[in-house]
N, C-alpha and C positions, 0 to 999 in steps of 0.2 A: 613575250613572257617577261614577268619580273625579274632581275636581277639581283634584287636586295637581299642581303642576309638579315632574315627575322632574328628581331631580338622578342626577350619574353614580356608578354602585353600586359596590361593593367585590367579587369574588368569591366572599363567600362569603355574600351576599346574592342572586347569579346561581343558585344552587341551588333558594332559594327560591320566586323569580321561576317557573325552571324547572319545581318540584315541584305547585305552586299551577293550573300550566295542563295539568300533566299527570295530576294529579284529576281536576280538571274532565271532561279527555276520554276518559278509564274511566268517569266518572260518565255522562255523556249521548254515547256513542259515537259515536251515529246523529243526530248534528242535522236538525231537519225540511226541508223546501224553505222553508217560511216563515221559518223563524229566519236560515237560510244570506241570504236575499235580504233580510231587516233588514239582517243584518251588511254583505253590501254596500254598502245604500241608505245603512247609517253611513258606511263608507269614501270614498262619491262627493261625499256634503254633508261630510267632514271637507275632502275634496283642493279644494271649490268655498270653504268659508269661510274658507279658511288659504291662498288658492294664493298672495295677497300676499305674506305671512307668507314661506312658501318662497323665492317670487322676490326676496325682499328676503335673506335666510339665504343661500343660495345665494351671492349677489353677496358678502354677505360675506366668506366660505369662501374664494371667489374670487381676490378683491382688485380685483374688475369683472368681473363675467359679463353678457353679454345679457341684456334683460329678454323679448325675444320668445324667443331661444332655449330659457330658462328656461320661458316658458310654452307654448313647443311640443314642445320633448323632453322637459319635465320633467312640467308638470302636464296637457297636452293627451293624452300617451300613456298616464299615467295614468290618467286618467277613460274615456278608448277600452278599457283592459282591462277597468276595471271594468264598463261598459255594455254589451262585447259577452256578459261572464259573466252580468249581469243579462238580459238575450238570450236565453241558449241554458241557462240552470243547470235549465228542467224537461226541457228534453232528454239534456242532460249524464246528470242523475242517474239515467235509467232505466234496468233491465236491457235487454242488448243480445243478442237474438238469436245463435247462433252453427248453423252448420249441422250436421247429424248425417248422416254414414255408411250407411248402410241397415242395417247390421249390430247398431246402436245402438238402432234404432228400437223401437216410439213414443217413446222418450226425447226429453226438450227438452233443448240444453245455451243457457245465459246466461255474460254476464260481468255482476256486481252490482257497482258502485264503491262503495267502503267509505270512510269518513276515515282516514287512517294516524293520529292523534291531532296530535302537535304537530310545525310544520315550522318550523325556523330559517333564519334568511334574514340573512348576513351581507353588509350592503352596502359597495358600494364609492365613492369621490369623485367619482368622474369623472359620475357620474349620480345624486347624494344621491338624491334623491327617486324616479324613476321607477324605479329596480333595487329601490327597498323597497318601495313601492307594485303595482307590477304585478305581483310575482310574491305580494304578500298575497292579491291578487285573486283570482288562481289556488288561492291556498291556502284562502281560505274558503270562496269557493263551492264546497270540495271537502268543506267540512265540518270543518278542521280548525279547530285554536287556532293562533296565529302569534306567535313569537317574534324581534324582530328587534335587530341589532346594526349600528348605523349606523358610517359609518368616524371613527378619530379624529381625520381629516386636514380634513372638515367640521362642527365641532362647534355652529357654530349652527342649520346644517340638522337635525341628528343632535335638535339641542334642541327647536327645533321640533316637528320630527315626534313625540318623546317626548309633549310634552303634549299634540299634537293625539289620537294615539291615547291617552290617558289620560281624552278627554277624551271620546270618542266610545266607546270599549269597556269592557268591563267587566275587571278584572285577572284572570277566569278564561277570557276570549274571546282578549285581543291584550296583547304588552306590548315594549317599548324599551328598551333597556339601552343605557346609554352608559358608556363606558371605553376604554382606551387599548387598544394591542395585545398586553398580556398578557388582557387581557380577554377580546380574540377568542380566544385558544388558548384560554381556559377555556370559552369559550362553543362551540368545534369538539369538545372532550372530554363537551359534555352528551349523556347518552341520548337524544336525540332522536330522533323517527320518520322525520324526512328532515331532510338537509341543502343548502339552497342558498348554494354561495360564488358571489362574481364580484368578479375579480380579477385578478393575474399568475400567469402559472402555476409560478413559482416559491413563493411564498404556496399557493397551491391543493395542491399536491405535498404539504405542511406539514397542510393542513387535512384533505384527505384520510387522513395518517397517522393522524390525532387522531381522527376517525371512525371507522377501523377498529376503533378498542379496545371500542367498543361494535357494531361491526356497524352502524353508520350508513348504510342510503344517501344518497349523495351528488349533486347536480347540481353540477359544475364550470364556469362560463361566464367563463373564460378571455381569453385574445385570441390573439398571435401575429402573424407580417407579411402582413397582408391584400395582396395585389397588383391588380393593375388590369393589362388587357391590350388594349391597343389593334390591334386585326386589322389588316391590311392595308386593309379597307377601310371603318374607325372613320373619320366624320367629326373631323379632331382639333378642331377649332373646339369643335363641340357638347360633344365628349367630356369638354374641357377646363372648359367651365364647368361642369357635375355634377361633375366630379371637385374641382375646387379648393371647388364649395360644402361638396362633401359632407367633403373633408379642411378646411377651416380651421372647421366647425362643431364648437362648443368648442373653437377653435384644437387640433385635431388630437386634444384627451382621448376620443376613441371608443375604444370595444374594436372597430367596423368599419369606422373608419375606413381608405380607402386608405393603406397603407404604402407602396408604391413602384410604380412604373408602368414595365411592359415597352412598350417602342414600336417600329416599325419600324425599324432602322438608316438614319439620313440625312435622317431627321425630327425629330429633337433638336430643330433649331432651330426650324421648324413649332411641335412641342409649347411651348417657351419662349415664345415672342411668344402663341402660344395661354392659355397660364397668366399671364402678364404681364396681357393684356387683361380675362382674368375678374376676377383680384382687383382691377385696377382698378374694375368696374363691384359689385363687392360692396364693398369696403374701399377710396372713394379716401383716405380718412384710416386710421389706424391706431391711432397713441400714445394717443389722448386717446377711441377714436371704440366709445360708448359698446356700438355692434352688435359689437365684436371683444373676445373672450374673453381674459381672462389664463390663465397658468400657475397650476399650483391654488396652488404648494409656493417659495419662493427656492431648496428644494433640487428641486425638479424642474425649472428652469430654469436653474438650474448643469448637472444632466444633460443638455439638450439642448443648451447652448453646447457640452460636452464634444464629444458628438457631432462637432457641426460644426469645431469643433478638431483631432478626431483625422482626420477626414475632409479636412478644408484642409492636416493634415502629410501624409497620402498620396498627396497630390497630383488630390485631386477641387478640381473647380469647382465653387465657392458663386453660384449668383444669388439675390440677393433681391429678391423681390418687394414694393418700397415705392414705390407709387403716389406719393406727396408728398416723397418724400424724407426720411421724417423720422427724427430721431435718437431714440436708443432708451437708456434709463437703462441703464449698465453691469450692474450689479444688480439691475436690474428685471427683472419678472414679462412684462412684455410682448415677445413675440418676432415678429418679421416673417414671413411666409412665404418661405420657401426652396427653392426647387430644389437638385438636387445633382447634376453630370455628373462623367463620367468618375468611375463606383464601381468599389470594387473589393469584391472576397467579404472581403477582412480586416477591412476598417474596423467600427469601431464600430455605427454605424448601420446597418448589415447583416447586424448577431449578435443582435443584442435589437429587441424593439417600441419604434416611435420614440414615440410617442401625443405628437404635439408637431405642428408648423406645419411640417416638413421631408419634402419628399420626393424622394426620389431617383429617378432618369430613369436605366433600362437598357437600351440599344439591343438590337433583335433581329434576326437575317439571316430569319428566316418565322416565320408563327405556330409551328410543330412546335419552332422551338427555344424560342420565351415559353411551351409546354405543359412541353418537359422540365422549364424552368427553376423552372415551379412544384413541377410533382411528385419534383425531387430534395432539397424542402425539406418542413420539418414541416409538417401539414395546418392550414391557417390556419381563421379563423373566419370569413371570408366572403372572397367573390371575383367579381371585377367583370369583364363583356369588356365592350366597345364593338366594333359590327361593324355594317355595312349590308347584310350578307349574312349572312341566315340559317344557312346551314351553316357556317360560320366559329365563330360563338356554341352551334350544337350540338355543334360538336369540341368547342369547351372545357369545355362543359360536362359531355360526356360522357369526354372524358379527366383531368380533373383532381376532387381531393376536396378539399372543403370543407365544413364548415358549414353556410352559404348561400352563395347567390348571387344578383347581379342584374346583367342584361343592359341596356346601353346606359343607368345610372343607378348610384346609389350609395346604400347605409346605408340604403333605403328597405324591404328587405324586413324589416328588425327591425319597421319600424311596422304591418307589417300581425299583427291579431289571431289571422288565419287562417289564417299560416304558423307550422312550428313554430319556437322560436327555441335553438338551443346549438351547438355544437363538436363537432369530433371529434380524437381523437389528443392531443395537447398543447394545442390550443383547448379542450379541453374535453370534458363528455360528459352528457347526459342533455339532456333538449328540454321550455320549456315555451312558456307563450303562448295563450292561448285554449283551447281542448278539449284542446292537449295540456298545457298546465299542469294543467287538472283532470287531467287520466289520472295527470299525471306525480305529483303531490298524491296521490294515491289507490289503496287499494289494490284492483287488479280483479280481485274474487274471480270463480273459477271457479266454477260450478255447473250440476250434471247431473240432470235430474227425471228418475228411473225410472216407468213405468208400473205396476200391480196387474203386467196380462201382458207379459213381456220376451224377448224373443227370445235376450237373452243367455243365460239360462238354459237354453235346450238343449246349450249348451258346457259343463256343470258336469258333474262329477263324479256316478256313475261313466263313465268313457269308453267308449263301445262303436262301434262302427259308423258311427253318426252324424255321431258327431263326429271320425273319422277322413276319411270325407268332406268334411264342410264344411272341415277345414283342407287339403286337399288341393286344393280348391275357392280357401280364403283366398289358398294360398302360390302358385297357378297361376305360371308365367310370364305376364307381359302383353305 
């Protein structure tokens, strides 16, 4: 295995990079079960002897990130992909039965999962590590080589991970490419077999095009304004402590995190004393208090102050949520949690993904008007009700689309292995995570075993009698 610490490549050394893995995978097409669960067992002992390393990288990137957060979003869900793919990859790989017609018969038909050869995996900041790692999981145990492109807005994580896979795979198995954002468009323009972005959909739109020029398929894992829908008969107490954990984890940087919360009209104040009391008992410090996440960027927290600026001139109410009282560096990366009453559809914060500590509060007159409200907006990436009444949480889930969903919690169905995980509409589109990351990694060849003797063969040519019957027989009315 290489030694070398990568440094960040030029474009026209990325062809190389590209050329070099995609030999390789015309060369040995069909990786064994064995080789594929090496490359795993690489992957799990790179994410266990490095996860320091990360969590330190990470904080840097940051300018203070959690260190538990970091090692339960970043490297715990990590080694979960990988472990359930080590798991299930002799089942994954086997031809799958499919059933036959009578008409077909004795024929067998199969689906055989094939490698597509190499998948690129363009990551994003807000999750360095687990968006490049989990979805490699998926990609090897499907047999492929893996190509990835860390963002340039984390460059120590991005470093990191460069050497740790340089260090654990071979340069015709897996490889890191570090570079700025002309880089990524050059890296959206390689022939490659598949493509995974995650990102804004605005960027994705971008990469998608880049794709097309080669006929790339694509998985897009997006975001968009996730909502949160409190029923009529949501505990708001309970409802309120999942929701503010599940919004200030990574101070708001999710792609599911809740974006804004529909609530009963005349509960406002209910829901504020309710949000007041949770961040109290997660965050009674703030400024200095090592469990709360900074802003990744000085200019992504220039955008969130906007927000709340454009939203304070139209006359929305700001609460902040600050336990201690404390003051907050004008310029700084660290941002308080905030509620926002009285929204309106113009403002700011109600046209784009907030991915920040803000969240805005919209009264509703019944649940049917928190169901329109969703489904007259783009189909988000995931969506939360809170209900003590089961049919309450079946409406919604059965009247509105998304991505996912989860009922009476938050952001917890991304961490399960055994759901699928993506978008639909402007969130997004293709799904992996577990069995469907391989599927999604893979190509599921068709395949149909004829018998010696085939039944189909009495429909051949020349036509007589026979076979004027049986289609008269096939076309019946039913």
């Amino acid at each position: 295995m290489s030694r070398e610490t990568p440094t960040p490549i030029a474009e026209a050394a990325l062809h190389s990079v590209f050329e070099r893995l995609h030999r390789a995978s015309r060369r040995d097409p069909a990786p064994s079960e064995r080789l594929r669960a090496d490359r795993l067992r690489r992957l799990l002992a790179m994410l266990l002897e490095h996860k320091n390393e990360f969590v330190q990288a990470i904080s840097s990137d940051f300018g203070g990130r959690s260190r538990h957060e970091s090692l339960l979003a970043e490297v715990f869900t990590s080694i979960e992909a990988v472990r359930h793919a080590q798991a299930n990859l002799g089942r994954w790989m086997k031809p799958r039965r499919r059933p036959v017609r009578w008409m077909f018969l004795p024929g067998r038909a199969e689906v055989h999962p094939q490698p597509i050869g190499v998948v690129g995996i363009i990551s994003p900041w807000n999750y360095p590590l687990q968006l490049a790692a989990s979805p490699m999981a998926g990609a090897l145990a499907a047999g492929n080589r893996v190509m990835v492109k860390p963002s340039e807005l984390t460059p120590a994580t991005g470093a990191v991970l460069a050497r740790a896979i340089a260090r654990s795979f071979s340069p015709e198995e897996a490889a890191v490419v570090e570079g700025d954002a002309a880089l990524a468009a050059a890296f959206a323009r390689l022939p490659l077999d598949h493509l995974l972005f995650t990102g804004s959909t605005r960027i994705g739109r971008l990469v998608m095009a880049a794709a097309a020029a080669n006929l790339t398929p694509v998985t897009l894992e997006l975001g968009g304004k996730s909502p949160v829908i409190l029923a009529p008969s949501a505990d708001t107490e309970a409802a309120l402590k999942r929701v503010m954990a599940g919004k200030l984890l990574n101070a708001g940087q999710t792609c599911v995190a809740p974006d804004y919360l529909l609530a009963p009209s005349g509960r406002e104040q209910e829901v504020v004393a309710a949000a007041s009391r949770a961040v109290r008992r997660l965050y009674p410090t703030l400024a200095a208090n090592p469990n709360y996440t900074s802003i990744i960027s000085a200019t992504h927290a220039r955008r969130l102050r906007h927000l709340l600026a454009d939203a304070r001139e139209r006359g929305a109410q700001l609460i902040e949520l600050n336990p201690a009282g404390e003051r907050f560096e004008a310029g700084g990366r660290r941002l308080p949690p905030v509620l926002v009453l009285g929204v309106q559809e113009d403002m700011a914060l109600m046209q784009e993904e907030i991915f920040g500590p803000i969240l805005p509060l919209i009264p509703t007159h019944s649940l049917e008007e928190a169901i329109q409200y969703v489904s007259r907006r783009p189909r988000p990436l995931a969506l939360y009700v809170f209900a003590r009444r089961r049919a309450e949480a079946r409406e919604v889930l059965a009247r509105t689309i998304s991505g996912g969903a989860c009922v009476n919690d938050v952001v917890l169905q991304v961490a399960l292995e055994t759901l699928p995980f993506g978008g639909v509409g402007a969130s997004g589109m293709g799904r992996y995570h577990g069995r469907d990351g391989f599927d999604r990694f893979s190509n599921l060849k068709a395949v149909f075993r004829q018998r010696r003797w085939a039944s189909t063969a009495l429909l051949h040519p020349p036509y007589g009698h026979f076979a004027e019957r049986m289609l008269r027989f096939l076309l019946r009315p039913r």
